[in-house]
Each structure stands twice: as structure tokens, then as C-alpha cells.
Backbone of each chain as ProteinMPNN parsed JSONL, in Angstrom:
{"seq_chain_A": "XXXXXXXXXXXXXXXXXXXXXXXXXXXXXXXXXXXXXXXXXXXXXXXXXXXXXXXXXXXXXXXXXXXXXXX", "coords_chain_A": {"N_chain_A": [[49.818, 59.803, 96.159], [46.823, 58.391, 97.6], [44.273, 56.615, 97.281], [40.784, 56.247, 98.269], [37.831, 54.565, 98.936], [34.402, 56.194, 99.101], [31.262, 57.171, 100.166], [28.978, 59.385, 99.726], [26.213, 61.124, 100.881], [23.681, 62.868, 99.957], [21.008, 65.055, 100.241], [18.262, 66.413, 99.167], [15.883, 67.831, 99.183], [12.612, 66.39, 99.577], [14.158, 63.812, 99.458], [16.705, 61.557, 99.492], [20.13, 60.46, 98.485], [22.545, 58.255, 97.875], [25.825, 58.273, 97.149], [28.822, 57.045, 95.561], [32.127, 57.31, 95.615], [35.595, 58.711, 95.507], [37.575, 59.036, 97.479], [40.458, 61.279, 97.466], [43.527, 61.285, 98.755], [46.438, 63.031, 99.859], [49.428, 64.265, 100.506], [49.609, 67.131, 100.86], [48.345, 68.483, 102.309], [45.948, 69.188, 101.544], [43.958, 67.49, 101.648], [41.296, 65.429, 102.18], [40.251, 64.874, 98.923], [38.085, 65.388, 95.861], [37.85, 64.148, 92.631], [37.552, 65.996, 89.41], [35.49, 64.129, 88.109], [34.132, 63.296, 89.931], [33.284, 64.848, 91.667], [31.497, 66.418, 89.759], [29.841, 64.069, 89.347], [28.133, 63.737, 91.611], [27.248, 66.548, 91.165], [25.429, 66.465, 89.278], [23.458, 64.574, 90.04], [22.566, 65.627, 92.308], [21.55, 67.775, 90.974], [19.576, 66.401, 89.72], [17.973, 65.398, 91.498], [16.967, 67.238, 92.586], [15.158, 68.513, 90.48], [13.25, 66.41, 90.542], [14.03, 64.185, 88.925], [14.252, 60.959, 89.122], [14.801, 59.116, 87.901], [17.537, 59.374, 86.502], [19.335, 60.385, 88.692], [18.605, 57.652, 90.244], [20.054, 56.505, 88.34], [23.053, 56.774, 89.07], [23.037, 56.826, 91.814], [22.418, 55.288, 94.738], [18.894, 55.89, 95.794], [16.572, 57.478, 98.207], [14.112, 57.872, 99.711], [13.275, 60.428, 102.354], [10.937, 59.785, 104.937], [9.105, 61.393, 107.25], [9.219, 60.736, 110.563], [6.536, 59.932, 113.182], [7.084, 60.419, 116.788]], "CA_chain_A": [[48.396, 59.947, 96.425], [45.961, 57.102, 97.397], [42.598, 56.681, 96.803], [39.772, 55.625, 98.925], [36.202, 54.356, 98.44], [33.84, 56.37, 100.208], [30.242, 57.265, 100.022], [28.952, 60.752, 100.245], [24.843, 61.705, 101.025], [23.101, 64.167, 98.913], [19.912, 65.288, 100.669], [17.573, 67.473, 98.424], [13.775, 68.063, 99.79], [12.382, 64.628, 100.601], [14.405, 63.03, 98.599], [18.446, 61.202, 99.48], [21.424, 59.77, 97.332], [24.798, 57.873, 98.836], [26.983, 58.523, 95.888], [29.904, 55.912, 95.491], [33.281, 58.338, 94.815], [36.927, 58.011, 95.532], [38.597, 60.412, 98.104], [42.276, 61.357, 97.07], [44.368, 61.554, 99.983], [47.515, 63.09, 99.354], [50.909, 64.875, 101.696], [49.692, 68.622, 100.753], [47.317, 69.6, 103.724], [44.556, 69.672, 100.873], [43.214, 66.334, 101.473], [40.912, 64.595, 101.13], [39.973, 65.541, 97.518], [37.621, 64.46, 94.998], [38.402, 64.254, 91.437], [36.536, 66.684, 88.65], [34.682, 63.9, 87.278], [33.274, 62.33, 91.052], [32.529, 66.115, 91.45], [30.431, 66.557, 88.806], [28.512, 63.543, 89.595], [27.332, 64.404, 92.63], [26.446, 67.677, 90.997], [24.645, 65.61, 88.779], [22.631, 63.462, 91.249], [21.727, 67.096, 93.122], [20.187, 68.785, 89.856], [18.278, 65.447, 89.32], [16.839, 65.67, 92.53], [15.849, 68.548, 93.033], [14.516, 68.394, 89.416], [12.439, 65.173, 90.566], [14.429, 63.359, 87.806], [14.655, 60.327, 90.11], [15.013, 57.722, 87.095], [18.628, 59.703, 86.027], [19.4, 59.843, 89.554], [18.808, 56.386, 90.479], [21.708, 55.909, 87.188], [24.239, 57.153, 89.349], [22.953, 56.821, 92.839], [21.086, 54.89, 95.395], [18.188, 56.874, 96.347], [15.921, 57.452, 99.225], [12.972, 58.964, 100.196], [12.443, 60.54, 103.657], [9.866, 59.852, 105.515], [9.042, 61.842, 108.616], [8.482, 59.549, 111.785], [5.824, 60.496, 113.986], [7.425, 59.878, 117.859]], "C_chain_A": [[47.76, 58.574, 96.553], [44.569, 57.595, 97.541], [42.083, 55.886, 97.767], [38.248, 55.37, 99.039], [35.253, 54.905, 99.507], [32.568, 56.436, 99.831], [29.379, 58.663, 100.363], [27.364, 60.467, 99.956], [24.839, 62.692, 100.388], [21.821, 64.333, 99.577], [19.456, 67.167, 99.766], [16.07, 66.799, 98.511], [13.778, 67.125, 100.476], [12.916, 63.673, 100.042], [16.462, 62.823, 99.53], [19.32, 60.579, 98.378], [21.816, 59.335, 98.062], [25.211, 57.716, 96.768], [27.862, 57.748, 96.162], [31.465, 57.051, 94.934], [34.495, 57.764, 95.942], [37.348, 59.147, 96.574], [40.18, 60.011, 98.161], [42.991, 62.216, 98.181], [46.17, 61.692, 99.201], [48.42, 63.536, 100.8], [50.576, 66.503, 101.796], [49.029, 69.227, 101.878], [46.151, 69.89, 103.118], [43.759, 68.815, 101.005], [42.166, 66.363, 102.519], [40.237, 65.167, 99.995], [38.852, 64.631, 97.016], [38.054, 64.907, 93.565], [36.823, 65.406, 90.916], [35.164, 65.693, 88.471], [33.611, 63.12, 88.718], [32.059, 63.62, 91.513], [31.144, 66.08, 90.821], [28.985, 65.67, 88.505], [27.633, 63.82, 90.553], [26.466, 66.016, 92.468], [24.88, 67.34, 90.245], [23.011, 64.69, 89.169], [21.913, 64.832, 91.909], [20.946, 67.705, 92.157], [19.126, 67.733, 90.17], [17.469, 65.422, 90.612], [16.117, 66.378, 93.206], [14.952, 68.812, 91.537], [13.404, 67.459, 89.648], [12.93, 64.211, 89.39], [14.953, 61.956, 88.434], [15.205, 58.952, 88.91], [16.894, 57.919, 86.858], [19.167, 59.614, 87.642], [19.924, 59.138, 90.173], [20.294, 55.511, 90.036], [23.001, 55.86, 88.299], [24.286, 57.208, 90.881], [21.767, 55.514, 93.133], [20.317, 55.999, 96.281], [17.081, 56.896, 97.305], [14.833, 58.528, 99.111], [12.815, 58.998, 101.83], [11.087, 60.743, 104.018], [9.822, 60.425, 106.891], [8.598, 60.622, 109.472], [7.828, 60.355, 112.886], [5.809, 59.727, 115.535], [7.152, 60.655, 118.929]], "O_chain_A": [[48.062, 57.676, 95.768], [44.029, 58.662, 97.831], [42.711, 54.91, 98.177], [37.559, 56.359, 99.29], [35.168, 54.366, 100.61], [32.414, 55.635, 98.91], [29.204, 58.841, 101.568], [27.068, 59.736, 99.01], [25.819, 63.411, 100.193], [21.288, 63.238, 99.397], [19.934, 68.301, 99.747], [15.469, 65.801, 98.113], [14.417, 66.819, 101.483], [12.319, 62.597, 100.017], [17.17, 63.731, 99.966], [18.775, 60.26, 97.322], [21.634, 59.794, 99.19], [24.841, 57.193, 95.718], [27.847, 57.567, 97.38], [31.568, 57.404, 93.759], [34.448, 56.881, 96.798], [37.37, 60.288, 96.114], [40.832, 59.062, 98.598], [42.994, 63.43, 98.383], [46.817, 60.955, 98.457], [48.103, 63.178, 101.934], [51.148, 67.168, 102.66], [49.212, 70.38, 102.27], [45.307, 70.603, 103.661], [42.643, 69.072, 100.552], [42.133, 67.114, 103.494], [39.536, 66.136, 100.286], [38.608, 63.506, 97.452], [38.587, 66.006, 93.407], [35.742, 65.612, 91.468], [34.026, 66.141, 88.608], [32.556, 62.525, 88.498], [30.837, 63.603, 91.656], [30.042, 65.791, 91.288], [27.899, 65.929, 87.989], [26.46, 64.122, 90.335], [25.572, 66.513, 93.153], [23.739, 67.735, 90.489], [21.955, 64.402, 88.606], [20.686, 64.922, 91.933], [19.815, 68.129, 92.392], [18.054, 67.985, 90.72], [16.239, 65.432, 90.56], [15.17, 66.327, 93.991], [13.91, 69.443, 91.719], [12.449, 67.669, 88.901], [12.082, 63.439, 88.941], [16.157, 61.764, 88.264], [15.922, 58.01, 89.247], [17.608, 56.924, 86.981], [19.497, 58.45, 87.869], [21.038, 59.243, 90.688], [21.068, 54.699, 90.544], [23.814, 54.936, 88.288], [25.345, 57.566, 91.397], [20.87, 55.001, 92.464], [20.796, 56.74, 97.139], [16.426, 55.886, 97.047], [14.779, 59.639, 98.584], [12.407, 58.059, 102.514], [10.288, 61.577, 103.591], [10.555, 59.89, 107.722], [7.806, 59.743, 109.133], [8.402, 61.288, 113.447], [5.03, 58.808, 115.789], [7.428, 60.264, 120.063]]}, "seq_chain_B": "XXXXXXXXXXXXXXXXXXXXXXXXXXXXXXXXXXXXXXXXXXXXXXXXXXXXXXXXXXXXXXXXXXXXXXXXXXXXXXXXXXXXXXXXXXXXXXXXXXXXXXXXXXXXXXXXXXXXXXXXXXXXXXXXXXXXXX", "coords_chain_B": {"N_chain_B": [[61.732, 110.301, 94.584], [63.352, 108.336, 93.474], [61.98, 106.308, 95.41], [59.568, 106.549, 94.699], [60.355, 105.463, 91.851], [61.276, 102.692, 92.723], [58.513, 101.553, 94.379], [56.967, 101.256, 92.25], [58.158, 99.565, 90.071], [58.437, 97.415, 92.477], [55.813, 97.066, 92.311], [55.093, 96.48, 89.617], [56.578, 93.924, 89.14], [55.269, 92.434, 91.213], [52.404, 92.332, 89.887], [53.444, 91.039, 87.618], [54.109, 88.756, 88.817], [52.06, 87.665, 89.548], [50.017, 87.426, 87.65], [51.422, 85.666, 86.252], [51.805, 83.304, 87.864], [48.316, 82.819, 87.787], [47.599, 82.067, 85.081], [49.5, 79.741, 85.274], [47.258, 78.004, 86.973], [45.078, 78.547, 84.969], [46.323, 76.884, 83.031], [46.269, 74.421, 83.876], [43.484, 74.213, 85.064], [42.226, 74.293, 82.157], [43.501, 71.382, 81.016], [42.351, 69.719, 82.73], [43.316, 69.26, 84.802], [42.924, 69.295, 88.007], [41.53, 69.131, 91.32], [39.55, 68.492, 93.735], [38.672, 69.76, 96.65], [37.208, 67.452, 99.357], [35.243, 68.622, 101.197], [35.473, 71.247, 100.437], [33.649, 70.785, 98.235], [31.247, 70.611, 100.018], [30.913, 73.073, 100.652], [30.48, 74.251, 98.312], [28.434, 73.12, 97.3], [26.185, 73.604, 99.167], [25.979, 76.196, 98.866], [24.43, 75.9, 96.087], [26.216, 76.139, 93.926], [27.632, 75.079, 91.204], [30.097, 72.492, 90.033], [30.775, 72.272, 87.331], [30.463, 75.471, 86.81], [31.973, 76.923, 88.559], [34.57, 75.8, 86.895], [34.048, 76.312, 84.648], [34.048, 79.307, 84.25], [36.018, 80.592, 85.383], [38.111, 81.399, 83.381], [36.966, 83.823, 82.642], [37.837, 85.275, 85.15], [38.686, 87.953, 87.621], [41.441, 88.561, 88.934], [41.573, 89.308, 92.05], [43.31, 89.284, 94.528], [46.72, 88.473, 95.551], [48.063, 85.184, 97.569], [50.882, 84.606, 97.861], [52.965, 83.109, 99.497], [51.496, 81.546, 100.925], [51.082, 78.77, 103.685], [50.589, 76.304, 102.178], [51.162, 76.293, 99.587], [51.328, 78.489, 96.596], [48.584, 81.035, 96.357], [45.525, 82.312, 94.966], [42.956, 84.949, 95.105], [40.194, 85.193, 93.099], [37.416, 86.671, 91.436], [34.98, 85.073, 90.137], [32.05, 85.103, 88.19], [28.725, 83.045, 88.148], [27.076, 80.667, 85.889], [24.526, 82.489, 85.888], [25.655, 85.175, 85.723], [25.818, 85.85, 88.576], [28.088, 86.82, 91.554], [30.837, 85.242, 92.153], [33.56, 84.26, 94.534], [36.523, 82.992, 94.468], [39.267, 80.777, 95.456], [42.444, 80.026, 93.976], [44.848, 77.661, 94.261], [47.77, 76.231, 94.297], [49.314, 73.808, 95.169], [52.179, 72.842, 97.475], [54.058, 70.925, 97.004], [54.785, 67.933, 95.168], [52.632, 67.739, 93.04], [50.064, 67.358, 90.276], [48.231, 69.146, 89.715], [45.237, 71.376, 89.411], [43.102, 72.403, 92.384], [40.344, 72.352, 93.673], [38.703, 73.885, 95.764], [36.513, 75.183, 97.494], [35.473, 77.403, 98.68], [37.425, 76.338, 100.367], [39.141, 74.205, 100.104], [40.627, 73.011, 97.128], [42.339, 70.186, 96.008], [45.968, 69.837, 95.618], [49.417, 68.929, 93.799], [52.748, 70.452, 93.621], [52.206, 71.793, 91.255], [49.665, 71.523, 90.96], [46.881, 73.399, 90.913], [44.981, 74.718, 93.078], [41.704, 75.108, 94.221], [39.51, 77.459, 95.44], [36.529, 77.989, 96.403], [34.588, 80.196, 97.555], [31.458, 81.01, 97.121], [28.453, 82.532, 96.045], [28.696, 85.96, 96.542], [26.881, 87.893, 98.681], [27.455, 89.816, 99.488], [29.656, 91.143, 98.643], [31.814, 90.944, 100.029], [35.041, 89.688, 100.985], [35.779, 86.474, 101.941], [38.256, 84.837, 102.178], [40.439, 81.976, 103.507], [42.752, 80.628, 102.726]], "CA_chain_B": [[62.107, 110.263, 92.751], [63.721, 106.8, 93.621], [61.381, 105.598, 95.893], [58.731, 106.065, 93.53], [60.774, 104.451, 91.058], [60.678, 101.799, 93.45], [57.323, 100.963, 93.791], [56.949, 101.042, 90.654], [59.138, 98.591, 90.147], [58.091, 96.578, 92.551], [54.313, 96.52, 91.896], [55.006, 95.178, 88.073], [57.305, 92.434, 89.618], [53.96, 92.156, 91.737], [51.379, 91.996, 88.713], [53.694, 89.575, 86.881], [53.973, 87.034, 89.328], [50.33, 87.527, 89.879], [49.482, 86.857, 86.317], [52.295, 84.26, 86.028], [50.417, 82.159, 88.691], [46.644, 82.631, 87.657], [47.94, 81.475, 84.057], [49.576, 78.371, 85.82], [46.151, 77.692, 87.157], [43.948, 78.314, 84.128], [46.657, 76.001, 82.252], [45.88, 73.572, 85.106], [42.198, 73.989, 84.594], [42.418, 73.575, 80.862], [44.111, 70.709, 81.155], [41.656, 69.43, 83.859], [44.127, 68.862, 86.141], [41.874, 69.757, 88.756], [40.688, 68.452, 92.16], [38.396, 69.609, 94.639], [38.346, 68.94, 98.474], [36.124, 67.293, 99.536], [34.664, 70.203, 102.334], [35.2, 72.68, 99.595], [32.679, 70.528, 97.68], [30.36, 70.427, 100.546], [30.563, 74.228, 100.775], [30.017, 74.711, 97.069], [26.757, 72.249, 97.391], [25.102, 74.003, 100.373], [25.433, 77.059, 98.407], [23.987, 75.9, 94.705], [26.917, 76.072, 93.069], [28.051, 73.984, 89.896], [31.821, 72.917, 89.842], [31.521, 73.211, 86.009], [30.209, 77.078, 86.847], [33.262, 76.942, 88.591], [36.037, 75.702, 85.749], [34.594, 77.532, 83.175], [34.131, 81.378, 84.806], [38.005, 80.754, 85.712], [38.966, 82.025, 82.198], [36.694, 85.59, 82.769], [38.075, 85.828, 85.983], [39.323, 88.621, 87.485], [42.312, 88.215, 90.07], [41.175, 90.325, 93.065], [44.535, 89.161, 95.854], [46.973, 86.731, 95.411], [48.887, 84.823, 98.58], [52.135, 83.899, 97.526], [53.107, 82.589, 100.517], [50.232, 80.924, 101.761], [52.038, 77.691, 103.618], [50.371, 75.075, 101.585], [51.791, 76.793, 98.275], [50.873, 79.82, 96.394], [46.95, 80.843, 96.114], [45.291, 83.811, 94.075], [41.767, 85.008, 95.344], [39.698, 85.671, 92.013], [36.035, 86.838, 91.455], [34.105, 84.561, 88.884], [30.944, 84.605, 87.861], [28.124, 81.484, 87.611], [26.121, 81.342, 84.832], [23.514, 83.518, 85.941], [26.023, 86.134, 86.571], [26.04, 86.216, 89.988], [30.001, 86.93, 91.505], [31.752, 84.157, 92.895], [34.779, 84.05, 94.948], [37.531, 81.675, 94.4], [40.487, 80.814, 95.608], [42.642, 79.116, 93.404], [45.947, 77.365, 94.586], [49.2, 75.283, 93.521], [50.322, 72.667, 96.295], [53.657, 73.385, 97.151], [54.417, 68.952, 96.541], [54.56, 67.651, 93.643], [50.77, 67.085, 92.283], [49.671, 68.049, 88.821], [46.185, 69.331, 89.474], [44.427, 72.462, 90.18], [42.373, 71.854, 93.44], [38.729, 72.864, 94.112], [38.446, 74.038, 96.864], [34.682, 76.044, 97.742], [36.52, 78.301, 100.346], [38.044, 75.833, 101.669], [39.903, 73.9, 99.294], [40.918, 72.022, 96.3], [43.857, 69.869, 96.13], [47.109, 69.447, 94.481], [50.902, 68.975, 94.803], [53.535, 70.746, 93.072], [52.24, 71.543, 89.846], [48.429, 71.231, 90.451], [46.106, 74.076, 91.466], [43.933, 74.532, 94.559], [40.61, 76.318, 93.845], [38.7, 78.013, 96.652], [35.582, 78.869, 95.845], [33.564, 80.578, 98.631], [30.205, 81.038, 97.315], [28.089, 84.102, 95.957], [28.96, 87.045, 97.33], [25.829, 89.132, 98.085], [27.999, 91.497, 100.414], [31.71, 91.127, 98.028], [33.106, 90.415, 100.96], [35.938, 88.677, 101.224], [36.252, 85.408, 103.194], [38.775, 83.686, 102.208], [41.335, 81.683, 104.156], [43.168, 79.684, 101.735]], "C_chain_B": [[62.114, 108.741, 93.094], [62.985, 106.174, 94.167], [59.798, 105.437, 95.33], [58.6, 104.762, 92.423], [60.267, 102.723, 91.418], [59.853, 100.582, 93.619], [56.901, 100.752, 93.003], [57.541, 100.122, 90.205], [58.649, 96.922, 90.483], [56.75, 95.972, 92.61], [54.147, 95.781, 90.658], [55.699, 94.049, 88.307], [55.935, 91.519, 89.93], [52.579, 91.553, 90.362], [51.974, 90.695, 87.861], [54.052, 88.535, 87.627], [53.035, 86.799, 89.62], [49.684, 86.26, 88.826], [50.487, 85.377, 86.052], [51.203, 83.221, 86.909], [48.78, 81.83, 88.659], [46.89, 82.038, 86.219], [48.587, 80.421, 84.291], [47.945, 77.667, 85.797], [45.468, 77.582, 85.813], [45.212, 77.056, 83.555], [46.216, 74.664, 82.601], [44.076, 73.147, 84.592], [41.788, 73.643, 83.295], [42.615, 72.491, 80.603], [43.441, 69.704, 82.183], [42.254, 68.699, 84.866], [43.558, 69.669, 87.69], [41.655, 69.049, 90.176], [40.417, 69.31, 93.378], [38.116, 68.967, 96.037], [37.143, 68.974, 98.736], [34.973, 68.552, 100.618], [34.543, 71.17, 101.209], [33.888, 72.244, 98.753], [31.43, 70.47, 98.578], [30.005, 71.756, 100.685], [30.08, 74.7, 99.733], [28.646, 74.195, 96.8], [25.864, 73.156, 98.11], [24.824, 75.787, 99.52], [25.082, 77.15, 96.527], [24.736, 76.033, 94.225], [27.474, 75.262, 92.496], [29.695, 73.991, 90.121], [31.827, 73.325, 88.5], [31.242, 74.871, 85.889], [31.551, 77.707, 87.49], [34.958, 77.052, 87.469], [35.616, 76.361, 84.903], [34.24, 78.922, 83.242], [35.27, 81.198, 84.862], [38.413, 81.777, 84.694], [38.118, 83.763, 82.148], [37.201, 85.775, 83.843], [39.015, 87.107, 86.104], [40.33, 89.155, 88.702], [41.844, 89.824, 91.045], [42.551, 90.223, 94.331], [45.484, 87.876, 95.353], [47.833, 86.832, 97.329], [50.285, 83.909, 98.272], [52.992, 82.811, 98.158], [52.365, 81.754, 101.437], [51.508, 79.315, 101.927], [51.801, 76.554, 102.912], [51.009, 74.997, 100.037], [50.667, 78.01, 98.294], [49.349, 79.854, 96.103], [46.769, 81.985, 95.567], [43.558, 83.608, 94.436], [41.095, 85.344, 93.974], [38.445, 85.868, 91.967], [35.699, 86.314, 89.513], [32.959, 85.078, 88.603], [30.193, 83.192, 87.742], [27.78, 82.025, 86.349], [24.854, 82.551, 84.848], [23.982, 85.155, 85.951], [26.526, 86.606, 87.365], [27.626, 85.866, 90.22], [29.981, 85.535, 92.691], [33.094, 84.369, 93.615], [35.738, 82.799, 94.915], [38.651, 81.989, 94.479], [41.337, 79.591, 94.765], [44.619, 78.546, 93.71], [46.811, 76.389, 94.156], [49.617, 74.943, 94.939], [51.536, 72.809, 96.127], [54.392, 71.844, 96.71], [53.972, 69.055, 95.228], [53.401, 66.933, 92.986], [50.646, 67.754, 90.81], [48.536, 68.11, 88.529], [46.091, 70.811, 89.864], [43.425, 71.667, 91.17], [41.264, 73.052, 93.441], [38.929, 73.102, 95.57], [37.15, 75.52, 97.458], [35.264, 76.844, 99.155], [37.197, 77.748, 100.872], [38.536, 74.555, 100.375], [39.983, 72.436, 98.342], [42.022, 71.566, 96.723], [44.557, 69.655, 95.002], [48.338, 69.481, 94.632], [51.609, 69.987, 93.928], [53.061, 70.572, 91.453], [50.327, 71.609, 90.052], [47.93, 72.78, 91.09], [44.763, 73.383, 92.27], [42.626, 75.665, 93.811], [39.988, 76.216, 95.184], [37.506, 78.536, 96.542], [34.182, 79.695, 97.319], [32.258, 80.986, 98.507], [29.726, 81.506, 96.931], [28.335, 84.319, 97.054], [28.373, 87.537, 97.051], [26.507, 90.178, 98.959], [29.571, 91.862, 99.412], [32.322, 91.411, 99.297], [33.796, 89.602, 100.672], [36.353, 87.965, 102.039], [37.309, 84.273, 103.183], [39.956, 83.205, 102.779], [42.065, 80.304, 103.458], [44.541, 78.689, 102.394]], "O_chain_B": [[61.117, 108.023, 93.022], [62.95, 105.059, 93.647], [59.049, 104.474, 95.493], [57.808, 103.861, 92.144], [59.489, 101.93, 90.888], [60.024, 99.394, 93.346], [56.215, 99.73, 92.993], [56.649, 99.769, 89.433], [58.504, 95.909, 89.8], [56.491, 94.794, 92.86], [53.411, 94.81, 90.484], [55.402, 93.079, 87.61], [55.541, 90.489, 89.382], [52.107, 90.425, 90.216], [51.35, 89.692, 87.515], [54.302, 87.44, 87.123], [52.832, 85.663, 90.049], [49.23, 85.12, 88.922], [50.085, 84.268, 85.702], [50.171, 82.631, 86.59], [48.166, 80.945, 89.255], [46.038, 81.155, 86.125], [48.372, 79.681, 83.331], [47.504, 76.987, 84.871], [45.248, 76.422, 85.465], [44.709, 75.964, 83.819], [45.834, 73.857, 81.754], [43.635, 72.163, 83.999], [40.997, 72.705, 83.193], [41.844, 72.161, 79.702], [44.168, 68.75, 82.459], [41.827, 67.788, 85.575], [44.104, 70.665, 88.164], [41.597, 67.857, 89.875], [40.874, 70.367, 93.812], [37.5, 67.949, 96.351], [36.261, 69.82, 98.585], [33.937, 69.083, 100.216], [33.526, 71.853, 101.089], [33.054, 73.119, 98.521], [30.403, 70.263, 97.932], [28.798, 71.924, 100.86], [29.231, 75.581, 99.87], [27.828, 74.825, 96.13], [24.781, 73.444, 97.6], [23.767, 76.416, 99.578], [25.367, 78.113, 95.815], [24.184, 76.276, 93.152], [28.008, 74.433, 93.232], [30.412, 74.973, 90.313], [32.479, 74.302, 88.132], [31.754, 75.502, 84.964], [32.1, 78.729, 87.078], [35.889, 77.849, 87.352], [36.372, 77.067, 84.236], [34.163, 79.611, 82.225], [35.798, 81.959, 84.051], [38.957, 82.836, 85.007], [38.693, 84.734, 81.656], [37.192, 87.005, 83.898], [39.842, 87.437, 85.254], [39.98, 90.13, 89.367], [41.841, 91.003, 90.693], [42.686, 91.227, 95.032], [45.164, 86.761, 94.941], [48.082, 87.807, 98.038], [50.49, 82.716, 98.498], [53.566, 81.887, 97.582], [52.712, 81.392, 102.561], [52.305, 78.86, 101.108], [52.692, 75.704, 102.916], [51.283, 73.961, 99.432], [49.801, 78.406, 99.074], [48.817, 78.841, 95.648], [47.699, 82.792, 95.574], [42.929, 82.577, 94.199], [41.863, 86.205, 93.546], [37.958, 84.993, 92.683], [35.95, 86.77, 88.398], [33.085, 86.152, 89.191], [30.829, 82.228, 87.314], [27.964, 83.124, 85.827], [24.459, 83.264, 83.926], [23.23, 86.119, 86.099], [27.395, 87.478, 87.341], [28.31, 85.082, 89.562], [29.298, 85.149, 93.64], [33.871, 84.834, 92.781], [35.456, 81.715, 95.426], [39.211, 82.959, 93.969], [40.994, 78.411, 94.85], [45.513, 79.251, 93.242], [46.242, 75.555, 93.452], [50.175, 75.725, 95.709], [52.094, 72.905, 95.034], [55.388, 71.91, 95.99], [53.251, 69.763, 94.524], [53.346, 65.79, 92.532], [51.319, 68.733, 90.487], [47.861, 67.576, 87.649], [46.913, 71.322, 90.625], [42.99, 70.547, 90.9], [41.373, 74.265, 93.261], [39.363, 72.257, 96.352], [37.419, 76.699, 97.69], [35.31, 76.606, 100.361], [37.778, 78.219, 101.85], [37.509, 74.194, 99.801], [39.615, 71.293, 98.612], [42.724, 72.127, 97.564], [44.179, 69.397, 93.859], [48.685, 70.08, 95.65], [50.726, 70.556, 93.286], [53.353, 69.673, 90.666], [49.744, 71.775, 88.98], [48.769, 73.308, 91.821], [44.039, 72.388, 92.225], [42.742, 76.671, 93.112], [39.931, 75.211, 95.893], [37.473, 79.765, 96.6], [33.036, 79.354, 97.613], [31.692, 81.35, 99.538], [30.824, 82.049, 96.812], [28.338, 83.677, 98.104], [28.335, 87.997, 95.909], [26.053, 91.317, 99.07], [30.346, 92.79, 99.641], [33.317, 92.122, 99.441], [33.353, 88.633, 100.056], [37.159, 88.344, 102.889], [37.337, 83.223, 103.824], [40.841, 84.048, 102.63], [41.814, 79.141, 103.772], [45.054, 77.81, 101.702]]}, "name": "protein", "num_of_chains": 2, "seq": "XXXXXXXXXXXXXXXXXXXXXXXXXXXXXXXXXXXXXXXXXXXXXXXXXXXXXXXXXXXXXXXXXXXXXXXXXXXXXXXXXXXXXXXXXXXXXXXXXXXXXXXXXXXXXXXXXXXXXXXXXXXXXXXXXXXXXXXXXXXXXXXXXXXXXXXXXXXXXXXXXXXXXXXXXXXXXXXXXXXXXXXXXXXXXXXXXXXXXXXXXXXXX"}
């Protein structure tokens, strides 16, 4: 198995993440994977933002706010 | 007479390699030998679902199909529950390579080699249909 640094988006309301996690590339046909615990952050990062908990969040993500553009 | 026998026969062969393999898995999950494709995690997101609502309904589950044969290794469809209740579908699978995980997989799959389980979890089910292609 190897590991690779990727970056996954979280979009909840007007609000974004990029999450920092590992995808586990393996030989099975299941790949790319993430582990339980990269999982769970990103679950993590999604309560808090849809909670408005942007300070917890922030802990574990960089976060964004969309702004509509008027074109 | 005999061909009763039979079936009979071979449906408890059936139930215990069922149960043999969903007791792999939970050992797997216990053990948090676990991982979760990435897609299966994007399918489990879009529909509100928790992976830990995931690992820990596993142990009420209640094996609804297994695929023995599935070519990636063996898989077992199971209906969870979240916390609220509401039924879940999951597929939970063992990589036929040698990995030592259960795999997540949100319909569409966890990973793992030889030794790990695949989980499938497809979503609530407000129709209990079954969609899964493990």
C-alpha cells in the first residue's frame, strides 16, 4: 500500500473546508481509500460547519466562505 | 426425501459461511482495521451519514445477502441502522490480497486486502431497496 497527500473540499451552506488526508492506494480494485481516523475528520469538519462551529473547524481545516459573484 | 435433505444441507453450509464472514468483518471492525474508499466516503457525505454511525450499527446488524464470489473478494450486504434509527445499507467486504482492514465503502466501497474488510454503505433506505453493487 502507499499513501498519498491529497486534499479533499467539504462544502456545507456558505461555508468550505480543504481537508489535508492521506489516500491509500493499494492492488485490490478498492482504491483509493481513506483511513478511519482521516474519515472521521472530515466528518468532523462537516458537523462543525454546518453547526457554524467555524473556530473547531478552522482546528482541522482551512476554511472558506462563499461568496456569490454577481456577473 | 433426499433432495430435501439436500437443501437443507446446503442452506446451513450457506448460513455458516455467511455468519463465518460477517464475524470476520465485525472482528475487523473491532479491531479498527477498517478503511473506507474514498467515493464511498463521498457517497456517505452527500447523504448525512456518520462513518462512526457506520462502525458501530455493524454489531446490530442484520445480514440481508452475502456475495461470496464477488471478484474483488467476498462481500455481505447488511442493514444497519444510524443513530436515529433510520436503516442503512451496507456492504461489507474482505479484499481478496493480503490487507488487514475492513473497507468503507458508502455503496461503493471500502478497502482492504486479504484479511481486511470492505464496507459498502449505500445510504438510508427510504424505499429498502437494494442497490448494491459491491
Amino acid at each position: 500500500m502507499t499513501k498519498k497527500h491529497r486534499t479533499k473540499f467539504i462544502h456545507e451552506g456558505q461555508y468550505a473546508a480543504a481537508v489535508e488526508v492521506d489516500w491509500i492506494e493499494s492492488e485490490t480494485g478498492w482504491s483509493p481509500c481513506l483511513s478511519v481516523e482521516d474519515a472521521q475528520k472530515l466528518d468532523e469538519v462537516r458537523e462543525a460547519l454546518k453547526t457554524g462551529d467555524l473556530k473547531k473547524a478552522g482546528h482541522l481545516a482551512r476554511v472558506f466562505q462563499l461568496t456569490p459573484l454577481a456577473v | 426425501m433426499v433432495t430435501k435433505g439436500v437443501a437443507v444441507a446446503a442452506r446451513l453450509r450457506y448460513d455458516l459461511l455467511m455468519s463465518d464472514l460477517f464475524h470476520r468483518i465485525l472482528d475487523l471492525i473491532a479491531r479498527r482495521q477498517v478503511l473506507i474508499s474514498d467515493h464511498g466516503y463521498d457517497e456517505l457525505a452527500a447523504d448525512g451519514i456518520l462513518i462512526r454511525d457506520i462502525l458501530e450499527g455493524a454489531t446490530e446488524g442484520a445480514i440481508v445477502e452475502e456475495y461470496p464470489t464477488y471478484c474483488k473478494g467476498p462481500c455481505v450486504l447488511v442493514l444497519q441502522k444510524d443513530r436515529e434509527g433510520k436503516p442503512i445499507h451496507v456492504v461489507w467486504g474482505i479484499p481478496n490480497r493480503r490487507i488487514i482492514q475492513p473497507s468503507l465503502l458508502p455503496r461503493i466501497g471500502l478497502t482492504q486486502a486479504a484479511g481486511q474488510t470492505i464496507f459498502s454503505g449505500e445510504g438510508h433506505d427510504k424505499k429498502a431497496s437494494h442497490k448494491v453493487h459491491p
